[in-house]
N, C-alpha and C positions, 0 to 999 in steps of 0.2 A: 874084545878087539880094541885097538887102539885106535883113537880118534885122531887119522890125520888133519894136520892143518895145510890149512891151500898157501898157496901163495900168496906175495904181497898185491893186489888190484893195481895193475896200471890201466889210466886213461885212455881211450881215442877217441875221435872224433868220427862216428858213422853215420854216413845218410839223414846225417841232420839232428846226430842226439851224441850224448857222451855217453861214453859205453864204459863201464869195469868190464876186465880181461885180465882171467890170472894165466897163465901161464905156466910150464914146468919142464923140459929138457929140450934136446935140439935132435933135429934128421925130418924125419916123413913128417908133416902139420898134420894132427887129430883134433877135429873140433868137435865139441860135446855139447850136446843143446840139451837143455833140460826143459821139464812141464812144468804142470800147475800141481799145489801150490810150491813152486820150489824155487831153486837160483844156480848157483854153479857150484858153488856148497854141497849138492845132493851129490857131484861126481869127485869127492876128496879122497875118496878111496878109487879111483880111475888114474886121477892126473899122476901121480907119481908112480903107480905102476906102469903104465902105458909109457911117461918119460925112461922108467929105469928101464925096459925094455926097448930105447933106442930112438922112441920118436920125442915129436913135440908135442906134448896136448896143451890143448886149447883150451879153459870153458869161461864163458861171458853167461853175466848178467843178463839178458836179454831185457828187449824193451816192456817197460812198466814193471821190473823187477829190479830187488834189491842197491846196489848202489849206480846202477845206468839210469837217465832220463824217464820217466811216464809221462808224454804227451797228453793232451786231455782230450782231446778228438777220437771218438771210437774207430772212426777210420783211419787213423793212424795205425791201429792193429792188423790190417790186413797183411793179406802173404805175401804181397809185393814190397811190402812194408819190412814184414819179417827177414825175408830172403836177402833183402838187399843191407839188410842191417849185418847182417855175417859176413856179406862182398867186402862192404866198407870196411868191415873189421878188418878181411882178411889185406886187401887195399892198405892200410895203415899199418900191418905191419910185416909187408913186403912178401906177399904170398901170392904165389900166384894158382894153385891148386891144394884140396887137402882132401882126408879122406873126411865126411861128417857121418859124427853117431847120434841119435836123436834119442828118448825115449818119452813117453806120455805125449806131451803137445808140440814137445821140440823133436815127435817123429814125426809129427806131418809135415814142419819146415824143413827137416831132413830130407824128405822123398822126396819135397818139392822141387828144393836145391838142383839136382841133375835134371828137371826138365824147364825150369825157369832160368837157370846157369850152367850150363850143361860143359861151357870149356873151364870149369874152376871146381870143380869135383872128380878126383879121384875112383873114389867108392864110398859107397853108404851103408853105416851099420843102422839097425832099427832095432830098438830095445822096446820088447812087448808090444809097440806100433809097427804095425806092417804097411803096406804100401797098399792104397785103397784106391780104387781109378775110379775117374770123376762120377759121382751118383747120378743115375738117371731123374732123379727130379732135386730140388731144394733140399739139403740136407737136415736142416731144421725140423721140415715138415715131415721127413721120413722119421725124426726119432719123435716127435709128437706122435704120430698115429704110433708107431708101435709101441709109446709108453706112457703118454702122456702127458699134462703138461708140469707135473710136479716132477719128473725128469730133471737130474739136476742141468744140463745142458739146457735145454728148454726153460728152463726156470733162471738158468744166467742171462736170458735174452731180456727181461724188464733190468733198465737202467735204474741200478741203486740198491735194488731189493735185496740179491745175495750178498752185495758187497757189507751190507750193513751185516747182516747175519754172522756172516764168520770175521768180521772186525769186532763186534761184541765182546767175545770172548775170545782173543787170537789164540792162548795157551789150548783151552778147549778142543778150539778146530782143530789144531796139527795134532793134541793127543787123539780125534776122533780118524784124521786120514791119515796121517803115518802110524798106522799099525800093521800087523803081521800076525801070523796063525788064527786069524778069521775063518769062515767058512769055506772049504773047499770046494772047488767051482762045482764038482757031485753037488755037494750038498747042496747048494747055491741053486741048484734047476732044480731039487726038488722042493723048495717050496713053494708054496702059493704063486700064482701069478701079479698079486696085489705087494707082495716082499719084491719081485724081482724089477720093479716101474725104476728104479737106480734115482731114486727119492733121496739123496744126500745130502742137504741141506736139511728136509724135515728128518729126516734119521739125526743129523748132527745135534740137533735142538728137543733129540730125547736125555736123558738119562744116561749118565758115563755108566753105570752099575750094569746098564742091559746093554752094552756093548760088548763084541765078542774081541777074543781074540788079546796080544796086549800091545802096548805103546813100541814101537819099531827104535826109536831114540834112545838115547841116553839123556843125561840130565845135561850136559855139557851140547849136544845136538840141537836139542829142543829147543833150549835157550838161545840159541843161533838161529833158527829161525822163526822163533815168537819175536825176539827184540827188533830182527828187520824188518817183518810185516805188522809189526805195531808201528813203526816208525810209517811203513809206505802204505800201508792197506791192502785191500786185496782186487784192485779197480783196474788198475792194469796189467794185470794177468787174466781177470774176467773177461777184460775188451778183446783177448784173442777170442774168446768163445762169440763174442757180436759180429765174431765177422766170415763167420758160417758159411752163411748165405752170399755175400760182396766175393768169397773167395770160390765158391762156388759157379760165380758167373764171372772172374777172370780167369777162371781154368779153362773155358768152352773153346776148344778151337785145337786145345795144346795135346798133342800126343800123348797118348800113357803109356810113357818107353822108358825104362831106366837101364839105358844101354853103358852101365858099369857096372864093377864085381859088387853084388850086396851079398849082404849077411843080415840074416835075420832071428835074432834072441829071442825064444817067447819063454814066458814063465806061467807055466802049469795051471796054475790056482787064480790069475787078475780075473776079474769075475767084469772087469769093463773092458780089458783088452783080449780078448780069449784064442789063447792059439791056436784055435779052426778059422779064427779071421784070418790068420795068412794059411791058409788053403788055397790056392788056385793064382801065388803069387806069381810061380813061373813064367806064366801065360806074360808078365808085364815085365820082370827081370830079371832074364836069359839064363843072367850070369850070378846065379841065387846059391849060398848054402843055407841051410836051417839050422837052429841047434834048442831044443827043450831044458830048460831048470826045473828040475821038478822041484816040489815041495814050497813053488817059493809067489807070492802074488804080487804084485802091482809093482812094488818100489822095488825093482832087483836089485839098482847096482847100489843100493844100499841096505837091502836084508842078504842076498848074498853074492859080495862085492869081488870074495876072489875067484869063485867061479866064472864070473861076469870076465873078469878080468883074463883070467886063464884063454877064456873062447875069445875073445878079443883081440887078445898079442896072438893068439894063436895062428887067428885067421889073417892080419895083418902083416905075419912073418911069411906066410906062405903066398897071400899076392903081391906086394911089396916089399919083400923083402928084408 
């Protein structure tokens, strides 16, 4: 497959940071949030199909990523932080609703979106991230007890420690997490309960030879994002993970309603986002379809982008038109 190229990054000014924002056709605004480790780059095979199909897609750099601002205040990563950094985008340039698709970490600011700004959301797509209502205790502490502390979540909580780890070797890390045909989520629960602690950092720091599965990239990919997080680090993209806990106790109070049309993508085989996690999504939004990829783990709309794509315009043409 052919490696699209994004568009050219224009400027704005959000909530207090310079933001890159590519852009690509005009009608309905699609804004595409992306995880860790990634940038807007991950959705290059999104933006021009989603434009050639009528709309405008959106995807930014988010903060402490690629060519946007990283504050250096860990609380600067919170979800008030997050949320309002996509207002302001949208703010700047002249939008006043969109519909947001989020996947890995840019689903939680996704879901957040309609109950933190509830008149500037359309509808929300969730790729492999479903909508999770606020944890009955510290979210931290629930994936400690259940996994421990070498957890890589848990283990991004000491300031300094992963960020050194997968800056070491930037080449390394991305061929260690953008890969594909790893273990099947079957296979995945059947091992040990001492394989399944999601130890990613000391998994990273074994042996490329004992690693399953092969590099998800290309060599023209890869290189795209090893040169920008050689350049930025991997610090503020960490700092969304510090703020766990701080985002945990600015949710108390806030309804868990997403009273707009979602969609929700999961992919068969992500063995961190597992599609029995959005089980019992209805219950929070109303207005839900589901759709399964099989064969496909963690990074979908980049192992398989026209499928992604297909469910996407699909669902987009039928509620918006």
């Amino acid at each position: 497959m052919t490696t699209p190229k994004l568009p050219e990054a224009k400027f704005v000014q959000s909530n207090g940071i310079r933001m890159a924002v590519y852009e690509q056709g005009t009608g309905m605004p699609v804004v595409f949030s992306h995880g860790f480790p990634e940038l807007a780059y991950s959705w290059r095979h999104q933006l021009p199909a989603v434009a050639a199909a009528g709309y405008r897609a959106i995807a930014p750099d988010q903060r402490g990523y690629g060519l946007t601002d990283r504050p250096a205040a860990i609380e600067d990563y919170d979800i008030k932080h997050l949320t309002g950094d996509l207002i302001g985008m949208l703010d700047a340039l002249g939008i006043q609703k969109a519909v947001f698709c989020g996947h890995d970490w840019g689903g939680i600011v996704t879901w957040a979106m309609p109950l933190l700004h509830p008149d500037r959301v359309a509808g929300v797509i969730g790729v492999n991230t479903p909508f999770l209502p606020r944890a009955p205790m510290d979210p931290i502490e629930l994936m400690r007890l259940a996994y421990g502390e070498e957890m890589y979540i848990v283990y991004f909580q000491k300031p300094g420690e992963a960020d050194r780890v997968l800056a070491a070797d930037t080449g390394k890390t991305f061929r260690f997490f953008m890969r594909k045909g790893g273990p099947t989520l079957e296979e995945f629960e059947r091992r040990p309960a001492s394989e399944r602690n999601l130890a990613l950092v000391r998994a990273l720091q074994t042996s490329e030879a004992d690693w399953q599965g092969e590099v998800l990239l290309n060599e023209e990919e890869l290189r795209f994002f090893v040169d920008t997080f050689t350049r930025t680090g991997f610090t503020g993209g960490i700092n969304w993970y510090r703020n766990f806990t701080r985002n945990w106790q600015a949710m108390e109070g806030i309804e868990q309603k997403v009273n707009v049309p979602c969609l929700m993508v999961m992919a068969e085989n992500d063995i961190v986002l597992r599609p029995a996690m959005a089980d019992g999504m209805e219950k929070y939004c109303p207005d839900l379809e589901k759709h399964l990829i099989r064969n496909c783990g963690h990074w979908t709309q980049q192992e398989h982008p026209e499928e992604l794509n297909k469910v996407i315009i699909a669902w987009l043409k039928k509620r918006f038109g």
